[in-house]
N, CA and C atoms as an extended XYZ file, in Angstrom:
264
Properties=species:S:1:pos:R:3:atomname:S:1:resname:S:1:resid:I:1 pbc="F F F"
N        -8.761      -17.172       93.284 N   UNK     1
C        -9.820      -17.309       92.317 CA  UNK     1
C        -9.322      -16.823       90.960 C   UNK     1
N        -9.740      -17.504       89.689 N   UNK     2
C        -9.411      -16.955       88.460 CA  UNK     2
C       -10.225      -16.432       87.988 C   UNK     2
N        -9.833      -15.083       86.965 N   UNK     3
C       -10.666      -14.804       86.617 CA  UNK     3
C       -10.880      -15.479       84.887 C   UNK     3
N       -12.102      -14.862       84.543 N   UNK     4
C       -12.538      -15.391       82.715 CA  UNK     4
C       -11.540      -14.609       82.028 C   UNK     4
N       -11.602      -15.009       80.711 N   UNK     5
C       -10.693      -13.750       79.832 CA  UNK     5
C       -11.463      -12.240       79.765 C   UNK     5
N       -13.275      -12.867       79.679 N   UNK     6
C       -13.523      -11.485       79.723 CA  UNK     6
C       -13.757      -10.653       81.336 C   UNK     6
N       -13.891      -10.803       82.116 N   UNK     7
C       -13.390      -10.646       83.365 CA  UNK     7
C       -11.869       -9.852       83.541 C   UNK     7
N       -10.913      -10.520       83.020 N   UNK     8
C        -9.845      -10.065       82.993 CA  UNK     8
C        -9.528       -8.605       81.890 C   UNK     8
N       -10.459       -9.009       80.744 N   UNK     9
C       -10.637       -7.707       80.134 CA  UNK     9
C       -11.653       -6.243       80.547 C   UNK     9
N       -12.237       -6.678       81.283 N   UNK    10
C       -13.259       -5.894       81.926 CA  UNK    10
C       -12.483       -4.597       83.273 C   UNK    10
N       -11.775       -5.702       84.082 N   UNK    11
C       -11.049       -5.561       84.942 CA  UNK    11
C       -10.352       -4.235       84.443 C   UNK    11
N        -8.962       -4.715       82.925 N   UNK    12
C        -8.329       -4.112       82.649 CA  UNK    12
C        -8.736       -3.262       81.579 C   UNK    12
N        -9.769       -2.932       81.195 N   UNK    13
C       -10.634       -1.931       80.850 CA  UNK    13
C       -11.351       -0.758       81.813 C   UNK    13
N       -11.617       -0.787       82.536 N   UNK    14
C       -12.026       -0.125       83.748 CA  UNK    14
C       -10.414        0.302       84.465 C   UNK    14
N        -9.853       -0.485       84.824 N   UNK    15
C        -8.218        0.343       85.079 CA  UNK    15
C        -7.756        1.107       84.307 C   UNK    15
N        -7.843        0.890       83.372 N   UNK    16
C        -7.435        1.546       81.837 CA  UNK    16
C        -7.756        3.264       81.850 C   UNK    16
N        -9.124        2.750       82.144 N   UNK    17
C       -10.001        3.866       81.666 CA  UNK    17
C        -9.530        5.136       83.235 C   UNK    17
N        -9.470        4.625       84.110 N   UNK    18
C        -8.911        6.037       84.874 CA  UNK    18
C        -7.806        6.080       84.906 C   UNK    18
N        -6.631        5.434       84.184 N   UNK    19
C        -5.583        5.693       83.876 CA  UNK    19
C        -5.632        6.595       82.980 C   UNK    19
N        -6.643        6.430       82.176 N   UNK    20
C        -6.678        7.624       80.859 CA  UNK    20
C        -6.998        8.972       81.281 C   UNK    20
N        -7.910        8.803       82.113 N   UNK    21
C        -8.294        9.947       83.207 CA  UNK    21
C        -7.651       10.610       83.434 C   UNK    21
N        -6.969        9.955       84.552 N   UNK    22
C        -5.300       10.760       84.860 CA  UNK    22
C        -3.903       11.213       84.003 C   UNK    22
N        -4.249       10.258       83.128 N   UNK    23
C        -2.896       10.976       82.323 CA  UNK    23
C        -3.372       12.128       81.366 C   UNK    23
N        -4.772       11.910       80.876 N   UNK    24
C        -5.376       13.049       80.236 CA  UNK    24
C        -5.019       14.357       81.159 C   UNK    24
N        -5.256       14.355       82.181 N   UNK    25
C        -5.622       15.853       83.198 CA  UNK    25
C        -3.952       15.875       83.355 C   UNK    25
N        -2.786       14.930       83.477 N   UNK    26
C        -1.727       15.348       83.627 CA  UNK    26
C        -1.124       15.642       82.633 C   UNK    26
N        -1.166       15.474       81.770 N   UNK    27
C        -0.535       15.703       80.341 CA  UNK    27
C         0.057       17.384       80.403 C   UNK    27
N        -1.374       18.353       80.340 N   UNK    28
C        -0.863       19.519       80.186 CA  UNK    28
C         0.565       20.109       81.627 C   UNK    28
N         0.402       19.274       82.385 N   UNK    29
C         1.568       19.819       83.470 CA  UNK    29
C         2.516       19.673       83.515 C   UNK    29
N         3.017       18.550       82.586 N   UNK    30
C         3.872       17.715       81.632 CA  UNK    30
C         4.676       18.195       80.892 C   UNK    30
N         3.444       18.750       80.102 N   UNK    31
C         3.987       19.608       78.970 CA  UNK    31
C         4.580       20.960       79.472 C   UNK    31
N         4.119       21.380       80.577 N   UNK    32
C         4.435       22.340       80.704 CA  UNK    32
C         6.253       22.850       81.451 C   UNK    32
N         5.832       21.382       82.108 N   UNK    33
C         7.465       21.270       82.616 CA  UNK    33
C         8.599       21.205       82.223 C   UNK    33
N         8.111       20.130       80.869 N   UNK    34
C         9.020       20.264       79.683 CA  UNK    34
C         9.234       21.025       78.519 C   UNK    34
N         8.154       22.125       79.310 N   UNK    35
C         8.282       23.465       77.649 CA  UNK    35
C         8.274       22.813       76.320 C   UNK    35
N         7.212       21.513       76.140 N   UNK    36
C         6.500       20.979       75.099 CA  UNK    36
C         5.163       21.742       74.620 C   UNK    36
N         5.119       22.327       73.203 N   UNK    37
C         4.081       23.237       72.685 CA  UNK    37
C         3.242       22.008       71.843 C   UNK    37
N         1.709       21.463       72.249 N   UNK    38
C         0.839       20.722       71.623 CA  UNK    38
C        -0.382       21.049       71.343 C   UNK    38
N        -0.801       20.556       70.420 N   UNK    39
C        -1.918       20.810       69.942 CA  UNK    39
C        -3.227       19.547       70.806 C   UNK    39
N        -4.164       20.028       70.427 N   UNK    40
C        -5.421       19.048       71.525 CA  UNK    40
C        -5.544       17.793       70.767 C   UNK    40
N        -5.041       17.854       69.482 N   UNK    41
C        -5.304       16.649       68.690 CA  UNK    41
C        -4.112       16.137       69.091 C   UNK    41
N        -2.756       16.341       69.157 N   UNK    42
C        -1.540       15.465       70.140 CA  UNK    42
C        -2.203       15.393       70.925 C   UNK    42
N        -2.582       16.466       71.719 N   UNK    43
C        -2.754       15.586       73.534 CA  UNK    43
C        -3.979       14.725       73.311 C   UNK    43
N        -4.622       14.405       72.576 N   UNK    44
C        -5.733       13.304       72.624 CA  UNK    44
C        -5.081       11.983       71.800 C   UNK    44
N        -4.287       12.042       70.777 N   UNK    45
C        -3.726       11.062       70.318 CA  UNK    45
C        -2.329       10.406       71.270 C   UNK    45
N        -1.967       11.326       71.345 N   UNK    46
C        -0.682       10.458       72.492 CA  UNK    46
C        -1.399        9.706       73.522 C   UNK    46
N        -2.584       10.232       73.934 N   UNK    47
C        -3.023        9.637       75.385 CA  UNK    47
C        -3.784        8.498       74.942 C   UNK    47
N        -4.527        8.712       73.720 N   UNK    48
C        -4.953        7.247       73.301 CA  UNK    48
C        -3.838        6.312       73.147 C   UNK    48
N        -3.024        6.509       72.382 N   UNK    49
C        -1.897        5.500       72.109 CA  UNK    49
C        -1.408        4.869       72.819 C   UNK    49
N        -1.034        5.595       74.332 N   UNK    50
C        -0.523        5.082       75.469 CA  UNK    50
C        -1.831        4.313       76.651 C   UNK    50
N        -2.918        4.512       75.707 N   UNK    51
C        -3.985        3.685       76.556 CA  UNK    51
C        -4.306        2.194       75.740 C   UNK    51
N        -4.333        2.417       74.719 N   UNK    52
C        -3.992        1.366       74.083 CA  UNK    52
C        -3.158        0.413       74.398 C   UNK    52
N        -1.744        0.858       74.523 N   UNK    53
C        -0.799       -0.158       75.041 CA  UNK    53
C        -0.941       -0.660       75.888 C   UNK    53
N        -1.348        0.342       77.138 N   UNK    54
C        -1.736        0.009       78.653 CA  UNK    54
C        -2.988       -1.481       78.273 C   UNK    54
N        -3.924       -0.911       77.777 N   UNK    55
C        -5.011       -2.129       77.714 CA  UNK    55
C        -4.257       -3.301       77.514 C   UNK    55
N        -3.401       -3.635       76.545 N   UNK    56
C        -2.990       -4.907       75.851 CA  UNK    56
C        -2.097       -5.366       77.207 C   UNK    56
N        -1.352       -4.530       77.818 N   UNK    57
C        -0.339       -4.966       79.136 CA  UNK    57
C        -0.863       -5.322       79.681 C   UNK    57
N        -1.886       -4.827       80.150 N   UNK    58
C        -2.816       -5.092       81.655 CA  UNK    58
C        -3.520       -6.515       81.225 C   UNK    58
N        -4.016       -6.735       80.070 N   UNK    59
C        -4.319       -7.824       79.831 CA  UNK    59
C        -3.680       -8.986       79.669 C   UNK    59
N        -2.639       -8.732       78.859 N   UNK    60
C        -1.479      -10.294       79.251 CA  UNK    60
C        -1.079      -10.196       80.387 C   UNK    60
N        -0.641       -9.834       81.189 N   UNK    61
C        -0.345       -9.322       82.399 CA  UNK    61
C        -1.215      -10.307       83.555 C   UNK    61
N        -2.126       -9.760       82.987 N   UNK    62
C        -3.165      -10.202       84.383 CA  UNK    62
C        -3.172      -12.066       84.001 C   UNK    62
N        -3.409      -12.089       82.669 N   UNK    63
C        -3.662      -13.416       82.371 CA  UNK    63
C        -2.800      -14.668       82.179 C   UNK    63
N        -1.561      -14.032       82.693 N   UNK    64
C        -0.004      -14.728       82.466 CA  UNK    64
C        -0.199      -14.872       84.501 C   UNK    64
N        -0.225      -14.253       85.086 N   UNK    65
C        -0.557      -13.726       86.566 CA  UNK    65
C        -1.688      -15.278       86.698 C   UNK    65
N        -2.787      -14.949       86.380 N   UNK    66
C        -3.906      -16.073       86.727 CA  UNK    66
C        -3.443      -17.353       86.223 C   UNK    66
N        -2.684      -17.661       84.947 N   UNK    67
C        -2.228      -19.123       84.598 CA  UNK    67
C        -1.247      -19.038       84.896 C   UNK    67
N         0.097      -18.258       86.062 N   UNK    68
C         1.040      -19.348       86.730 CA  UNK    68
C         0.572      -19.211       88.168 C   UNK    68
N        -0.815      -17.837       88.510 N   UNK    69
C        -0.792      -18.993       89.777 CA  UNK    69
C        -1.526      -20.130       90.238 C   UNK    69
N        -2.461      -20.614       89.106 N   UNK    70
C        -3.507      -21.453       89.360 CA  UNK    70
C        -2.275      -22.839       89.182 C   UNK    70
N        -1.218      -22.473       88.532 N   UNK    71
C        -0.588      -24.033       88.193 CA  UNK    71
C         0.254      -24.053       89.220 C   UNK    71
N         0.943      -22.657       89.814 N   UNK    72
C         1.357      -22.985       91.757 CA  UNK    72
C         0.476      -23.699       92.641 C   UNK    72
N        -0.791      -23.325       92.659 N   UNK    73
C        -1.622      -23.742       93.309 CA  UNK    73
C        -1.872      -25.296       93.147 C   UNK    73
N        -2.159      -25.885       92.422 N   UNK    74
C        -2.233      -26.826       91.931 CA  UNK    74
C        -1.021      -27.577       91.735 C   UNK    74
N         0.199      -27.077       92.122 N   UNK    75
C         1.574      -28.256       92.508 CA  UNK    75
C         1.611      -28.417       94.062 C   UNK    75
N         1.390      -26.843       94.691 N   UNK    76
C         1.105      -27.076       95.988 CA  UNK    76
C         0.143      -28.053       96.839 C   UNK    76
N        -1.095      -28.060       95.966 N   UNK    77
C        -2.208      -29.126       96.257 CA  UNK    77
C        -1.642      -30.596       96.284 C   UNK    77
N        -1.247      -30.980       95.129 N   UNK    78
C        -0.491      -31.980       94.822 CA  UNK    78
C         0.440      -32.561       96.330 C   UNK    78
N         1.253      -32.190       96.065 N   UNK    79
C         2.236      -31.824       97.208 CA  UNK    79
C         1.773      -32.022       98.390 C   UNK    79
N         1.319      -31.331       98.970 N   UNK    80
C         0.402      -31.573      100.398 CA  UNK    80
C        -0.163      -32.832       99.871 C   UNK    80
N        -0.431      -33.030       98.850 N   UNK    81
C        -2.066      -34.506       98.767 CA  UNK    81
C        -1.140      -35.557       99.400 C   UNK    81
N         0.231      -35.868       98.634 N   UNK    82
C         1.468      -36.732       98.676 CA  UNK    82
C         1.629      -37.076      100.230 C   UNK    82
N         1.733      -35.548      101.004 N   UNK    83
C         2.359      -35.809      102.194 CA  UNK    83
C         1.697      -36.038      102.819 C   UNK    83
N         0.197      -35.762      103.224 N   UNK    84
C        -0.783      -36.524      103.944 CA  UNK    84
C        -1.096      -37.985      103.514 C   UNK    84
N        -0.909      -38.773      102.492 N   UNK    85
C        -0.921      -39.852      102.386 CA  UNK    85
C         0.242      -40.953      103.029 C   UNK    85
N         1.368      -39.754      103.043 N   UNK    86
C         2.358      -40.659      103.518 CA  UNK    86
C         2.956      -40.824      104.464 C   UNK    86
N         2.211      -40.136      105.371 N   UNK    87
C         2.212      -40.024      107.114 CA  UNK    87
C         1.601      -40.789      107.505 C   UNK    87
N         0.092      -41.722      106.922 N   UNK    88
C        -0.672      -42.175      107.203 CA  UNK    88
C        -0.243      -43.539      106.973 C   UNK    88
């Protein structure tokens, strides 16, 4: 099944968003491993930035994903249509 564009943005909006979750709450353990000293305005701007990107990935991503497999699908259809005609 395909999805809409906004479907596909919805999707990868909602993934997004507990990705942000999680990297928010991991950040400080992060930092800590790497004896990185930040301020709350870094740790809220880095994590936006990197959610940002995430959104735009997840979205071509998904939508590059739904238009090559609907056009597999649709050679495969093809294909089979061919060979049942030509058995017959």
């Amino acid at each position: 099944m395909n999805q809409s564009r906004l479907e596909s943005l919805i999707e990868t909006l909602i993934n997004t968003a507990i990705g942000f979750a999680v990297s928010y709450a991991a950040w400080p353990l992060v930092a800590v491993m790497f004896d990185m000293n930040y301020s709350a305005e870094q740790h809220l701007g880095i994590t936006l930035v990197f959610t940002v990107i995430s959104v735009a990935r997840g979205y071509v991503v998904r939508r590059w994903f739904n238009a090559g497999l609907h056009r597999a699908a649709v050679r495969l259809a093809k294909r089979l249509n061919r060979k049942h005609y030509e058995i017959r």
